[in-house]
N, C-alpha and C positions, 0 to 999 in steps of 0.2 A: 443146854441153857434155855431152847426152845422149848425143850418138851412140855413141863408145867404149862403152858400158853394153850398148848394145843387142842381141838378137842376131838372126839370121834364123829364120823359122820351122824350117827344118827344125834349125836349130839348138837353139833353146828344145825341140823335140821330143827331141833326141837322147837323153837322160837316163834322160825317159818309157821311151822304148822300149826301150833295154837295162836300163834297172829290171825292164822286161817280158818278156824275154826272155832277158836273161845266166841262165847256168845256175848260177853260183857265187852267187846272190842268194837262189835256190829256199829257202824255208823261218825265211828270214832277213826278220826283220820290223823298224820302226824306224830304220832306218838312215839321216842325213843324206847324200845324193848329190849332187854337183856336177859337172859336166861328164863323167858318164859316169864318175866315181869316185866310192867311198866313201872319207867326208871325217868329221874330226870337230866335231860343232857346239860354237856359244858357250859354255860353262858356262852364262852367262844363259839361256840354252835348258830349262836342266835346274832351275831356280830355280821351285817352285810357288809361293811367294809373290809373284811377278814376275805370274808368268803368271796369277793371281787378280787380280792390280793391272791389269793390260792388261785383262782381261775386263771390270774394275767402268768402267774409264775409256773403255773402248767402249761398255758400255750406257748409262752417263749421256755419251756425243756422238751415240748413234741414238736416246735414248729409247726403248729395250727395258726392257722384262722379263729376270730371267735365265735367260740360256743353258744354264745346265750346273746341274741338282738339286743342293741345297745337302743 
């Protein structure tokens, strides 16, 4: 049921490396990329109250400390 998901390493690499190397990327920071495209993320993505909620509900299932100075 996984398999379809998966990809091959040099695959999962692909992304990496023209993130690294495309010249149309230079100077350009932020950007959600997906198979060697830029893509645009969830709005939940862009949600700082989400993303506080995710952090508190991670440190209370590792028993941390917080991560990020309040």
């Amino acid at each position: 049921m996984v398999q379809p998901f998966n990809k091959s390493v040099r695959q999962g690499a692909a992304t990496l490396v023209w993130a690294v190397v495309a010249a149309d990327l230079e100077g350009r920071g932020g950007l959600y990329l997906v198979d060697s495209n830029i893509t645009e993320s969830h709005p939940i993505g862009h949600n700082t109250k989400e993303a506080h909620r995710l952090v508190a509900m991670s440190e209370e299932l590792l028993k941390l400390g917080t991560v990020f100075a309040k």
